[in-house]
C-alpha positions as CSV (number, residue, x, y, z in Angstrom):
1,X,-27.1,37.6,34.9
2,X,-28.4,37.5,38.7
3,X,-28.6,35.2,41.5
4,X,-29.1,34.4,44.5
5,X,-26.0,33.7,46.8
6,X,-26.8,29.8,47.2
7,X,-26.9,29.6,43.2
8,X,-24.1,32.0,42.6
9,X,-21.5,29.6,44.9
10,X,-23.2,26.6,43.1
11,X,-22.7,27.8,39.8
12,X,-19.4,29.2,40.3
13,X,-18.2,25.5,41.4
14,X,-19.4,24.2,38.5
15,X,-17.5,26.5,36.4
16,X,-14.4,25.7,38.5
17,X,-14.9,21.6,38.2
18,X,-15.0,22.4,34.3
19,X,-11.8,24.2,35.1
20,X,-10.8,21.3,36.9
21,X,-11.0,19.2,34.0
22,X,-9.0,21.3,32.1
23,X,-6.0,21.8,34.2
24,X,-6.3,17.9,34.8
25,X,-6.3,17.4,30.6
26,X,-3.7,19.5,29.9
27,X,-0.7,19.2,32.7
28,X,-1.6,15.3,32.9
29,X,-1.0,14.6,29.6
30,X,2.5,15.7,29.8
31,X,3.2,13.3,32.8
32,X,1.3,10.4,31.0
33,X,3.7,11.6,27.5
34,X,5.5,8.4,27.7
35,X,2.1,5.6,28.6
36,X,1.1,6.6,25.5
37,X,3.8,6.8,23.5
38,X,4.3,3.0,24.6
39,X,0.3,2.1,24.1
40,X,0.5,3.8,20.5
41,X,4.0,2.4,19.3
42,X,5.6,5.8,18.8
43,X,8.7,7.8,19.9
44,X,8.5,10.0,22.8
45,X,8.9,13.1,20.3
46,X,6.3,11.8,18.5
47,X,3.6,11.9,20.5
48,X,5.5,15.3,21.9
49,X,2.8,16.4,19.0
50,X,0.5,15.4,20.7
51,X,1.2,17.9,23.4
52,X,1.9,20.8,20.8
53,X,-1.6,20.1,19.1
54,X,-3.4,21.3,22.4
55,X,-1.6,24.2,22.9
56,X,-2.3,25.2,18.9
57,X,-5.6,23.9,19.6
58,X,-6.2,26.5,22.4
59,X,-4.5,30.0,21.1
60,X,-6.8,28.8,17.9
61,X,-9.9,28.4,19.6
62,X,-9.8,31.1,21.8
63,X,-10.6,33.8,19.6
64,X,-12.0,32.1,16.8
65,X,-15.0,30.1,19.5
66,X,-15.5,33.5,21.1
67,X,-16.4,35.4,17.9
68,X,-18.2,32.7,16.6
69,X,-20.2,32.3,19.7
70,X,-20.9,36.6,20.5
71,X,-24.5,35.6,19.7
72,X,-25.1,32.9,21.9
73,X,-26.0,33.5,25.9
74,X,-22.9,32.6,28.2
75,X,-25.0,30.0,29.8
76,X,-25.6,28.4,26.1
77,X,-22.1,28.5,25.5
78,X,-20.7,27.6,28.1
79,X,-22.4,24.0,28.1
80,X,-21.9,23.7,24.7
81,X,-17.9,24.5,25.3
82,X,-17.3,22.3,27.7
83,X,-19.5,19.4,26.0
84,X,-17.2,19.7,23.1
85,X,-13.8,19.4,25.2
86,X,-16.1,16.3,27.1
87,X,-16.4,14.5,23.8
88,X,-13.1,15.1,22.7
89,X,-11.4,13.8,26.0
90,X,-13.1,11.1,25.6
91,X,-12.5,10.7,21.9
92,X,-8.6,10.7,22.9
93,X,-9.4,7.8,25.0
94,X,-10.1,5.7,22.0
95,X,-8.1,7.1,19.5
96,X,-6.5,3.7,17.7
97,X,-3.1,5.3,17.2
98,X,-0.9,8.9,17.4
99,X,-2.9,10.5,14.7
100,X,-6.3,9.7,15.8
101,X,-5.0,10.5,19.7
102,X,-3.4,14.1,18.2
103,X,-6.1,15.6,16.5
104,X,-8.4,14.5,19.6
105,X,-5.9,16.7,21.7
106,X,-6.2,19.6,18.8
107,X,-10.5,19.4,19.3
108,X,-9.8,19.4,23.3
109,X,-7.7,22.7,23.3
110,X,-9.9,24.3,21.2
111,X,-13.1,25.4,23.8
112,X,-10.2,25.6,27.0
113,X,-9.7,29.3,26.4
114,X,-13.0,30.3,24.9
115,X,-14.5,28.4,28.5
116,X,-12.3,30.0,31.1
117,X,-12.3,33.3,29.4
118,X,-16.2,33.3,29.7
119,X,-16.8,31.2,33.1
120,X,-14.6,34.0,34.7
121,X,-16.7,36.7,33.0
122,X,-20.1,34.8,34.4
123,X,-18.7,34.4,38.1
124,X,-17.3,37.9,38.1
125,X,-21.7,39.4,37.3
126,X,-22.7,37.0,39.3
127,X,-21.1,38.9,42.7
128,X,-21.4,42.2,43.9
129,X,-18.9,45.0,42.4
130,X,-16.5,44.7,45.2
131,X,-16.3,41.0,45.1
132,X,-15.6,40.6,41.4
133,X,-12.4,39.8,41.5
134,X,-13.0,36.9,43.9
135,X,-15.4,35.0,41.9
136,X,-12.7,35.0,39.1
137,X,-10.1,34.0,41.4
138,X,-12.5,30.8,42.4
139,X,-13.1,29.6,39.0
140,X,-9.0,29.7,39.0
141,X,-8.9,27.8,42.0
142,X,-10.5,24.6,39.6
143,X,-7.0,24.9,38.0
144,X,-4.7,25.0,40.4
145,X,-6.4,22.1,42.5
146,X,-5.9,20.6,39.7
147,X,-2.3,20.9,39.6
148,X,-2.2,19.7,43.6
149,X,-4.5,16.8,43.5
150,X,-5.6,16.1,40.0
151,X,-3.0,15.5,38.0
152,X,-1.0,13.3,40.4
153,X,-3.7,11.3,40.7
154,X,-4.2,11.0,37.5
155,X,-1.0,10.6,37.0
156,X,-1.3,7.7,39.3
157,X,-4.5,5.8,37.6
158,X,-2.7,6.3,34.3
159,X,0.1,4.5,35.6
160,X,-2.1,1.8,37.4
161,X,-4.8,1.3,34.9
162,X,-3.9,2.6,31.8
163,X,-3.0,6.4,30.0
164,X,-6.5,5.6,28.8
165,X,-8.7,6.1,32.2
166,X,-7.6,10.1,32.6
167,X,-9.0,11.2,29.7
168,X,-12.3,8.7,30.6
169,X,-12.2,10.4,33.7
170,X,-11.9,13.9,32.4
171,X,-14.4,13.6,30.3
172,X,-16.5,12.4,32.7
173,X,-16.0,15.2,35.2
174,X,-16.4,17.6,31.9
175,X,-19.9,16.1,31.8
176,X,-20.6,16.7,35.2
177,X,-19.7,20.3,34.9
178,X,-22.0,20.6,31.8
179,X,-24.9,19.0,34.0
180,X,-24.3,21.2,37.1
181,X,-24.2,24.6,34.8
182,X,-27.4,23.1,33.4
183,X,-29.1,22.9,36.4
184,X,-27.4,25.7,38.4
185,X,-26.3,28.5,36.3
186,X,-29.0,31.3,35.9
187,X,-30.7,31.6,32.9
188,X,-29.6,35.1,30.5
189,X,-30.7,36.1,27.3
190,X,-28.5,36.6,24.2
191,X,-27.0,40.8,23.6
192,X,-29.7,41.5,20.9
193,X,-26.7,43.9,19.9
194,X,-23.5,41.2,19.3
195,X,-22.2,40.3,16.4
196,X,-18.6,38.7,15.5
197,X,-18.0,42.3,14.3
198,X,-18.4,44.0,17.7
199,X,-16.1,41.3,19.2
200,X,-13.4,42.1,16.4
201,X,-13.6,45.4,18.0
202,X,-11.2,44.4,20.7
203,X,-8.3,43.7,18.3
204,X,-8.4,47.6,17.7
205,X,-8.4,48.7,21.2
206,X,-4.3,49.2,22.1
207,X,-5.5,48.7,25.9
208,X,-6.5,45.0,25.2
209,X,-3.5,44.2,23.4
210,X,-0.8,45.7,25.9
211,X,-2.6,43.7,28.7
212,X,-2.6,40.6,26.3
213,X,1.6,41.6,26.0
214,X,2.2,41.5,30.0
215,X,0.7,37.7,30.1
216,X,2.2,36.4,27.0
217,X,5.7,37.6,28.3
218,X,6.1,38.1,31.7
219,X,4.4,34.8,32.2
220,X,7.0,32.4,30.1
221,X,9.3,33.3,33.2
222,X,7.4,31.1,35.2
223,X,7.6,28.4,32.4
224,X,10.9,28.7,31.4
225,X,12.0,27.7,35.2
226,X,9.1,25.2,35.4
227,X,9.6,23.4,32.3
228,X,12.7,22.3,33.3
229,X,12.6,21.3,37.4
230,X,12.5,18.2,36.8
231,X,15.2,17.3,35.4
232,X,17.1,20.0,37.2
233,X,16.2,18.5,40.8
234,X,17.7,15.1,38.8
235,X,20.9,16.1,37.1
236,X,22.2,19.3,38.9
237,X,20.8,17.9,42.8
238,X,20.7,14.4,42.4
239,X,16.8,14.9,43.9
240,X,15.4,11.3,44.7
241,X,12.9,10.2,42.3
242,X,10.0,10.7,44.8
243,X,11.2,14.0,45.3
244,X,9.7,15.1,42.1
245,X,5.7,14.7,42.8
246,X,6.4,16.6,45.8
247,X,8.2,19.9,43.6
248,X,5.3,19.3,41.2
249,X,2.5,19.6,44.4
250,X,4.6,22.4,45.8
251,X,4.2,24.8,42.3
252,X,0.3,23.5,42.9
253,X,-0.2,24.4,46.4
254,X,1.7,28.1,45.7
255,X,-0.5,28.9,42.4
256,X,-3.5,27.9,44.7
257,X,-2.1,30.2,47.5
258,X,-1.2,33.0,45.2
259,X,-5.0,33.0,43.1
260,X,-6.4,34.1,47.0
261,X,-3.8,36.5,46.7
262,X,-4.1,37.7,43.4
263,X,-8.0,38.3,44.2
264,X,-7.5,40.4,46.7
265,X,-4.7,42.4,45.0
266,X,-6.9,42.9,41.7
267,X,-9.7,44.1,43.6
268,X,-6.7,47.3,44.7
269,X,-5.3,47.6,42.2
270,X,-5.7,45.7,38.8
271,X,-2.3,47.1,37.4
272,X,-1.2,47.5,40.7
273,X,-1.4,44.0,41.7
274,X,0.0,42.6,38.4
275,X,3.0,44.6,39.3
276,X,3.4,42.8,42.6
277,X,3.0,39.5,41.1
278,X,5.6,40.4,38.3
279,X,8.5,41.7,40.9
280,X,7.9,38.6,42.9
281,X,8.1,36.3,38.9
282,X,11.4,38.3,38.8
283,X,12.8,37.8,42.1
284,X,12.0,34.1,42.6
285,X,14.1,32.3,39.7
286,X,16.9,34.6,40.8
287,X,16.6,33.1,44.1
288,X,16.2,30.0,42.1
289,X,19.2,30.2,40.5
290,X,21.5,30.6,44.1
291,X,19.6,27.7,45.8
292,X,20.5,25.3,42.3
293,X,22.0,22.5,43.7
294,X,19.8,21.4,47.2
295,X,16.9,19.8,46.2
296,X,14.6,20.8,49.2
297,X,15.6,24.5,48.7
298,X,14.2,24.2,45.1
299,X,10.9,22.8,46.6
300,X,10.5,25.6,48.6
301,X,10.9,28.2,46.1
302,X,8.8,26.7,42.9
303,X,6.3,26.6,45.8
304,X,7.0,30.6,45.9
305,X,7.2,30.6,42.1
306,X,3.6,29.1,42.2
307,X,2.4,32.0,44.0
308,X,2.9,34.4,41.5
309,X,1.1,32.7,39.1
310,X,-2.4,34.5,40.0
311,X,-1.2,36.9,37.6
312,X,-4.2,35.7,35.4
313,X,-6.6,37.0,37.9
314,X,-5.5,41.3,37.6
315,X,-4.8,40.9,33.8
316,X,-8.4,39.3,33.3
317,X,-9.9,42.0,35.3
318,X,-7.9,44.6,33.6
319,X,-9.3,43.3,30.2
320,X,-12.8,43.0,31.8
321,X,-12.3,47.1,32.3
322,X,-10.8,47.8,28.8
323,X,-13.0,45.6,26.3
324,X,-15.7,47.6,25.8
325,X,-18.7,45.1,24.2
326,X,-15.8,42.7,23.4
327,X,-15.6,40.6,26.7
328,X,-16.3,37.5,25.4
329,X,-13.6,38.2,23.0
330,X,-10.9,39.8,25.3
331,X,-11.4,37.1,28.1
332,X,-10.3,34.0,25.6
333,X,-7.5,36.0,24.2
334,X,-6.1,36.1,27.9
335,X,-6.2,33.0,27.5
336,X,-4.5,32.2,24.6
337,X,-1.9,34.6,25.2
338,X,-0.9,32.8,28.5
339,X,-0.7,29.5,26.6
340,X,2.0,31.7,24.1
341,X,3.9,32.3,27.5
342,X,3.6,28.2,27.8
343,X,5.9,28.2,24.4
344,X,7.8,31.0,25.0
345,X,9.4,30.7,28.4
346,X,10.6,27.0,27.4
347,X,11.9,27.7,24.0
348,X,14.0,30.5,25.5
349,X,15.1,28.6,28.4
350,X,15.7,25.9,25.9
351,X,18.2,27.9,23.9
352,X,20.3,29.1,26.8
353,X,20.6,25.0,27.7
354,X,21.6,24.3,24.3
355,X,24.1,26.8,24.2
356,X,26.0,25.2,27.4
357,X,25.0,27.7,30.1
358,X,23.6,25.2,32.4
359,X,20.7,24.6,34.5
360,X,21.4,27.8,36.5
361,X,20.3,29.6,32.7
362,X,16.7,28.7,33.0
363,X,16.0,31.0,36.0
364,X,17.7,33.9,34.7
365,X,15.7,33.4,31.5
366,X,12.8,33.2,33.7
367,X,14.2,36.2,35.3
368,X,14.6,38.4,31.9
369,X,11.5,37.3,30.5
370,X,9.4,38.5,33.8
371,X,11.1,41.7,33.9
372,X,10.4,42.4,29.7
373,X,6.5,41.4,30.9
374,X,6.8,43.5,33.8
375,X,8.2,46.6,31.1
376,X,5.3,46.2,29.2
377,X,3.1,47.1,32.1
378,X,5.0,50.0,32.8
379,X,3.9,50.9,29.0
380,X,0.5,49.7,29.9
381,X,0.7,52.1,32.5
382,X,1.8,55.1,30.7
383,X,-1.4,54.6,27.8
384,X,-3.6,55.6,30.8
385,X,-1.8,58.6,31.1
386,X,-2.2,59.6,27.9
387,X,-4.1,63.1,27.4
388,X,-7.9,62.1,26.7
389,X,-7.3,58.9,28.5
390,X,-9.4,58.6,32.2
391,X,-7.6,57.3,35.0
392,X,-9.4,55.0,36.7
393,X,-10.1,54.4,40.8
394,X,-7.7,52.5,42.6
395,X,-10.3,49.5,42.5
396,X,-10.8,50.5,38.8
397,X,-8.3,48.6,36.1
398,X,-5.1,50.8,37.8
């Protein structure tokens, strides 16, 4: 897939709105948990299912949509990915009660990991070599702008006008991504030689899986601190309600500052960089947990937390090295295995609550879990190593 550099920043925004819509879909939602529970006359932990069914709905999609679709040419795809997650957006807006509204959620998750593994993969041939790296970091961007502007304000309308109106409006700007990748995106022809068998080939390569271990660890240190701010900033630093949108922009603004930063660092060093980010994922929630107590001092380091969270950017370009013919495949299991992290890091930091350690728990949970993510890539290290293995350039996947 070629193009020139007009088309190659248009296409790559509309890859990153579609991105957009999908950070705004899934972090909104957990803001808007109790609109909806009210409009559908459930309990809170009811519709809590609702939330679960998109995360089951995405590490089930991932893989499954990107063998099913190894045939298909990324541009093809793609539409039809982010078509489905329009329709079922809006299908949530509609849905008559909890059940309805829950498997709606399930249909949404399913294209988000099969459409952000692939988008990255399309912006990443669209640049030169050297700027690889970059084009996945943009697509990125769409996500954490997200968390900055999009889900507060949707936060905001759903408040104002109804839980209803942010899934209208995310399936609208679904559509328009659809329509700009349409019009935009350059035109490639299906791999004569894919087949769902050729992408199953990734689930043998013990490169893919020891990247896939880094994210679906290391990352649920981030999450386990996360999770939980809010009501930390509440209960253990009596943080003033408007206090908590701010925190919640802060993490936004640091993801959006570290995915600059992560581009660069992938584009060293793919291992390398991931490295970097990890230290910083275990250093942060220990800093975290001495600051526990003043709520502006917690602001300022979830922002710093945020800006480790580009980790998604070496890792994809470390499975972009390693897959072989299974990119498609590879690229949506990154994702997937980051949404793991998303269940991980809070059950953990969960337990430690329950069993009375306090607040102060969740950081050295996020701690423990970024240095056991951080161990694995010290493993994924030592498989290069290994006699027949090739070691890569510095701007290879090391």
């Amino acid at each position: 897939m070629t193009a020139d550099p007009r088309q190659a920043k248009l296409t790559i925004l509309s890859l990153a709105i579609g991105a957009f819509a999908i950070g705004v879909s899934e972090f909104a939602a957990m803001g808007l948990l109790p609109y909806f529970a009210t409009g559908l006359d459930v309990t809170e932990p009811v519709a809590g299912y609702a939330i679960s069914g998109y995360a089951l709905g995405v590490v089930i999609g991932a893989p499954v949509l990107a063998v099913l679709g190894a045939r298909l040419s990324r541009k093809t795809f793609l539409t039809m990915l982010i078509g489905a997650f329009a329709l079922a957006n809006l299908l949530g807006a509609i849905a008559p009660d909890i059940a309805t509204f829950t498997g709606a959620r399930v249909l949404a998750g399913l294209p988000h990991g099969a459409y952000l593994g692939i988008a990255m993969l399309v912006a990443a041939d669209l640049l030169p070599k050297g700027q690889r790296a970059a084009g996945v970091a943009k697509v990125m961007l769409g996500l954490t702008i997200a968390n900055v502007v999009g889900v507060p304000t949707a936060g905001a309308i759903g408040q104002t006008f109804g839980w209803r109106w942010c899934f209208v409006i995310v399936g609208a700007l679904a559509l328009l991504s659809l329509t700009m990748i349409s019009r935009f995106a350059p035109a490639d022809a299906p791999d004569s030689d894919a087949s769902p068998l050729r992408e199953l080939g990734a689930l043998r390569n013990r490169a893919v899986w020891l990247t896939l271990m880094v994210g679906a660890v290391g990352f649920g240190g981030i999450f386990a601190v996360y999770s939980y701010l809010s009501a930390a900033m509440i209960e253990a630093a009596a943080a003033p309600e408007w206090s908590i949108p701010m925190a919640l922009s802060a993490f936004g603004v640091g993801t959006t500052i570290g995915n600059v930063v992560a581009g660069r660092l992938a584009s060293w060093s793919r291992l390398g960089g991931a490295f970097v980010l990890l230290c910083g994922m275990v250093v942060v929630p220990v800093i975290y947990t001495m600051v526990l107590g003043s709520w502006p001092a917690m602001i300022a380091v979830v922002l710093l937390l945020g800006m480790t969270a580009g980790l998604v950017i070496p890792l994809q370009m470390r499975l972009m090295d390693v897959a072989g013919d299974a990119q498609s495949l590879a690229a949506a299991l990154n994702h997937a295995a980051f949404n793991l992290a998303n269940a991980l890091g809070p059950y953990m930091a969960g337990l430690a609550l329950a069993a009375g350690y306090g607040w102060a728990s969740t950081g050295w949970v996020g701690a423990g879990l970024a240095a056991a993510g951080a161990a694995a890539l010290g493993v994924a290290w030592l498989d290069t190593r290994r006699p027949g293995k090739s070691v890569p350039a510095a701007s290879g996947s090391c």
